[in-house]
C-alpha positions, 0 to 999 in steps of 0.5 A: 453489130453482126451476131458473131462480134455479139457473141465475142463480146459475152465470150470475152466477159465470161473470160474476165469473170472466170479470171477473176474468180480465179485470182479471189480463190488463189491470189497469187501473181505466177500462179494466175498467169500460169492458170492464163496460159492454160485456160484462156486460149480455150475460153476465148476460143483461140484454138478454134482460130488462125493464130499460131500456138506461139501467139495463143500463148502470147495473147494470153498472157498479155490478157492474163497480165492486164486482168491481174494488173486491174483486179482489187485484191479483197486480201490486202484493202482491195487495192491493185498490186501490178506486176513488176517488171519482167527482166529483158533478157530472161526468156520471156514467161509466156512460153515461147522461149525468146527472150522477153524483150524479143517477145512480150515485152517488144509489143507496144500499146500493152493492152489495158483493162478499166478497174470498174470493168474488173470491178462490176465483175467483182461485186457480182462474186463477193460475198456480204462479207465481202461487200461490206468490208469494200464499203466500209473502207469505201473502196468501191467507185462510186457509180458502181454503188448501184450495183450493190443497191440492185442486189440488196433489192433483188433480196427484198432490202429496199431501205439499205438500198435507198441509205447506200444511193442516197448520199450520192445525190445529197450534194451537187448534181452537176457534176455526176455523169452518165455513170450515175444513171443505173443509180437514180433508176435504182434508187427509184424503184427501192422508193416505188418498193417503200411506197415512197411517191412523193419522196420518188417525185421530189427527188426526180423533180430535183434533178430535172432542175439542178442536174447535169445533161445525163441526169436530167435525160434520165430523170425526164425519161423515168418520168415519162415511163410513169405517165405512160403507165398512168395512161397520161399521153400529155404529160409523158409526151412532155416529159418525153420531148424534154428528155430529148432536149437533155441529152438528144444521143441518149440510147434510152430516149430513142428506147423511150420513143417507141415505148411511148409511140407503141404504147398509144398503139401508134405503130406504123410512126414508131417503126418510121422513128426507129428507123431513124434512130438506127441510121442517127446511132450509126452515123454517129459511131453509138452502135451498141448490139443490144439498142441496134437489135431492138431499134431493128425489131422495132422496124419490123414490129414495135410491140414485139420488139418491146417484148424481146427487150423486157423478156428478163423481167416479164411474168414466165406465164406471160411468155408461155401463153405467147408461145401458145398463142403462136400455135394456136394461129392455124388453127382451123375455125370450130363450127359452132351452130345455132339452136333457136330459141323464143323468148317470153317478153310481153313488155319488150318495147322499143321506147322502153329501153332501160341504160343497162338491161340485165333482166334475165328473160325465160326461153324456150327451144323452138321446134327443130323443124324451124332451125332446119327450115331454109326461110329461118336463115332470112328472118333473123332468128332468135339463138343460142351459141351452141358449141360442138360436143367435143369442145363442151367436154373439154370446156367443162374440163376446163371449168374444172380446174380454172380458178375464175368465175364470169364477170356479173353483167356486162362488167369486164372484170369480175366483182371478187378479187381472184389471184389467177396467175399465181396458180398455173395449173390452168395454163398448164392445161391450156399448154397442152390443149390447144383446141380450147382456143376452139372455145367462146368459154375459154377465151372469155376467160382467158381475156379476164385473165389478161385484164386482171394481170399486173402487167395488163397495161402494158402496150403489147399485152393488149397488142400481141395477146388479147387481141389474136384471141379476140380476133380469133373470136371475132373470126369464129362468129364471123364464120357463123353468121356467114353460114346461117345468115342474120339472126339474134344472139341476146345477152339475156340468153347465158350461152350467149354472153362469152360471145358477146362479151368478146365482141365487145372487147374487141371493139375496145381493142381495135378503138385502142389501136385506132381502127375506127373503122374495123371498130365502128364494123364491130360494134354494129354486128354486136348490135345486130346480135343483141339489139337490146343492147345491155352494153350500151354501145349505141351511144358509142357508134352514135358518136363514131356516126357523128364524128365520120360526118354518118348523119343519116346513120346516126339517124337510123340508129336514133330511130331505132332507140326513141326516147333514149336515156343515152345522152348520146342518142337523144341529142346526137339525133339533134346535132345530125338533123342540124347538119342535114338543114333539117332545123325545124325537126331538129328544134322538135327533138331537142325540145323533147330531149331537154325534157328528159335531160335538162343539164345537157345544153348548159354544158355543152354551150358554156366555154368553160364550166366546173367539173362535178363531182361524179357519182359512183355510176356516173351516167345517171340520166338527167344527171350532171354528170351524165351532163359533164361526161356527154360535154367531155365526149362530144363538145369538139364535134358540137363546136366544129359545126357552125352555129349550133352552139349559138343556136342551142343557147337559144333555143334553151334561152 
């Protein structure tokens, strides 16, 4: 629908509601129409048109007619009183001065205005007095029963909201409509606001089951949102698909789609998806404004799009740092330098290599002489990140007033509960100084921040603001190490951490949204920089070595790591030398890898084998669970070789 019709629409509803404000403050028939004739041509804008004051006048009467003769009148029972009959030969009461049955009462097809319409408006403007008299007489349609159960919501009263709907679903389903769709959602949130889990699922499987088409599609679809919020992509494709067999021209399940295309981060089939449920809602005349716009949006961008349509209800601060993030793109990159270091670790021994090391090892500088020393750049220089010194002033400005602390080690959250979006103070300092995005500190910070949001799982929060700060991080390093050339950024180094951390991130990121090569690339520079590793990814990029058909690469990396306690390196160097037709040396080093991890072939060779119960941490190494996890991991690429499975039984035998 073009903007202006759009724009007509909410003029033409305004039009209604201030109508009908009118007739609660002065219930009287001749003083409402004379109330028309005066202020409709204005409110509806038609003395900016072509019409001619005669026909201004006559269309607002005829309007000011239907909207009284579809209005409840709250003084008398809420029923509708409709005009009587205007006398053909007096002059008609719009105005014009002919006679009524030349005038207004010659036009045929009078307009007609729904009650429910009248009615929506209606339950907005009652008091609770109001209200409760309309259902005490239960004078209210029962599909707008909803409505009230939403503003009893709004003010926190979920039991009144759930005793109000939950008689309408008490009988048959079959029967209720379309109408009743605002019902079930909002019935669903007053149980989700009760705790009520299973009374929630009960109530939805029910309708799944003994529903009309329009209930079931909604219910599918409530269900479907809950498996995407779960992260459950199974079963809320599932719940998706039978949505869709419900009720294959419902506006919500199109809607839904996208959410749950974006939600895996699968963009490119989203736009493809909503470009055909535009061209499907035209072609069959269910054009709406709002679904045409996001379907629209959605071609251009399916996260954005997801933002537009869930602005009303998102978290304000969420939208300020949007804005923020749009300012801060063309920002140039800071230049960070390099300050060496040496480290004093008499017992830093490749074979030695714990899962997670976290010691904290002494530094010292290195004379400057080195650090200016052009040779320096080639060797691959031990450092520390050392912001330029304005941007430190501004981060211990920063550190001053924001609420959070680091996350302890290589965790990504940290080990206290913080409340960090209900004091704005930060953003409000982050609002108004863009160059903290110049910051390593700050974004660090600031990516906590996102995780620990209620709203972090959402699809777009991930898409549209934790990555541009990512990638601005990302793109700060990059500018860096391509002036300095290779060197070391340790994670035992505490200056170092943020970076690291980012970059880590990042890499989550990126694998989320399916760039397996932009997320392989990222983590071997994370692993250029910090070649001891603390988070462990080695045993990713073995995986993602493995799973790119990069036997050689998973080699090299296997050398670099002997005597691993990862799963992933000790028989990822076994499953590459298979593949190589180096049998003899892959027999060696799966003799010394069961030696370390004995649990691992009966695991990844049993078709099916019972799931342990997983400790705390979870990867111990020889360990059943690390066991189970390396099986959960890798077995698809294990049993897409063929023979080793066969081959591993025995030469466990």
């Amino acid at each position: 629908m073009p903007n202006h019709d759009m724009a007509d629409a909410q003029r033409f509803e305004q039009m209604i509601q201030r109508a009908v404000r009118q007739i609660l403050v002065a219930p009287d028939p001749e003083q409402f129409l004379a109330w028309a004739l005066e202020h409709l041509p204005e409110l509806l804008g038609l003395r900016e048109g072509p019409l001619e004051p005669n026909e201004q006048r006559r269309l607002s009467y005829l309007l000011g007619s239907a909207i009284w003769n579809a209005t409840p009148q709250p003084t008398d029972a809420f029923q509708i009183h409709r005009l009587k009959p205007h006398p053909a030969d007096e002059r008609c009461p719009c105005g014009s001065g002919d006679r009524y049955d030349d005038c207004c009462g010659g036009i045929e097809d009078l307009p007609e205005l729904a009650s429910e319409l009248v009615w929506e408006i209606l339950l907005e403007e009652l008091p609770e007095q109001g209200l409760r008299e309309a259902l005490s007489i239960q004078a209210v349609p029962e599909p707008l029963l909803a409505q009230i159960a939403e503003r009893w919501l709004d003010e926190d009263r979920p039991r009144r909201a759930t005793a109000l709907l939950e008689p309408i679903f008490a009988g048959a389903l079959d029967d209720l409509d379309a109408e009743y769709e605002p019902a079930i959602d909002i019935l669903c949130d007053a149980y989700d606001r009760l705790g009520y889990t299973h009374k929630k699922q009960r109530f939805l499987e029910r309708l799944c089951a003994e529903g009309s088409r329009a209930l079931r599609a909604v219910a599918w679809q409530r269900r479907c949102t809950m498996a995407i919020d779960e992260g459950t992509f199974g079963p809320a494709q599932d719940a998706f698909e039978a949505a869709l067999r419900s009720d294959p021209d419902n506006p919500g399940t199109a809607i839904l789609e996208i959410t749950l295309l974006a939600a895996q981060h699968q963009n490119w089939v989203a736009r493809e998806r909503a470009r055909f449920w535009r061209r499907r809602f035209r072609n069959v005349g269910l054009e709406h404004a709002g679904l045409d716009t996001f379907l629209s949006d959605a071609i251009d961008d399916p996260q954005q799009a997801l933002i537009a349509s869930q602005a009303d209800s998102l978290d304000p601060m969420l939208l300020d740092l949007t804005d923020w993030i749009d300012q801060i793109h063309t920002r140039p990159l800071p230049d960070y330098r390099l300050e060496p270091v040496q480290l004093r670790a008499p017992d830093w021994l490749p074979g030695q290599l714990t899962l997670f090391d976290d010691v904290q090892l002494q530094t010292s500088d290195v004379p400057s002489e080195r650090a200016a020393s052009p040779e320096s750049r080639h060797d691959g220089i031990t450092a520390r990140l050392i912001a330029p010194g304005e941007l430190q002033r501004l981060e211990s400005d920063w550190t001053a007033i924001y609420p959070g602390t680091k996350p302890t080690s290589t965790q990504l959250a940290p080990s206290e509960e913080i409340d960090l979006w209900s004091n704005a103070a930060w953003l409000e300092q982050l609002l108004t100084q863009p160059a903290l995005a110049d910051s390593l500190e700050v974004l660090d910070d600031l990516a906590t921040a996102l995780y620990l949001h209620p709203e972090s799982a959402y699809p777009w929060v991930s898409h549209r603001l934790l990555r541009p700060l990512l990638e601005r991080a990302g793109a700060i390093l990059d500018q860096l190490l391509t002036r300095e050339g290779p060197c070391q950024t340790p994670w035992l180094i505490l200056e170092n951490r943020p970076a690291l951390r980012l970059l880590f991130r990042l890499y989550l990121c990126r694998l989320e949204e399916r760039e397996s090569q932009a997320a392989v690339r990222t983590l071997e520079t994370l692993l250029e920089l910090n070649p001891r590793d603390h988070h462990g990814i080695r045993a990713e990029l073995m995986n993602h070595y493995l799973r790119d058909g990069e036997d050689e690469r998973a080699l090299a990396l296997a050398r670099r790591f002997p005597n691993d306690a990862l799963a992933d390196l000790a028989y990822g160097e076994v499953l590459a030398l298979y593949r190589l037709g180096r049998q003899e040396r892959a027999r060696l080093v799966l003799s010394t890898a069961i030696n370390r991890l004995p649990s691992i072939p009966r695991y990844l060779t049993r078709k099916r084998i019972k799931q342990p119960r997983l400790s705390a941490p979870g990867n111990t190494p020889g360990s059943d669970d690390q066991a189970w996890l390396y099986r959960e991991a890798m077995r698809d690429v294990w049993e897409a070789e063929p023979g080793i499975l066969a081959w591993l039984r025995r030469m466990t035998a």
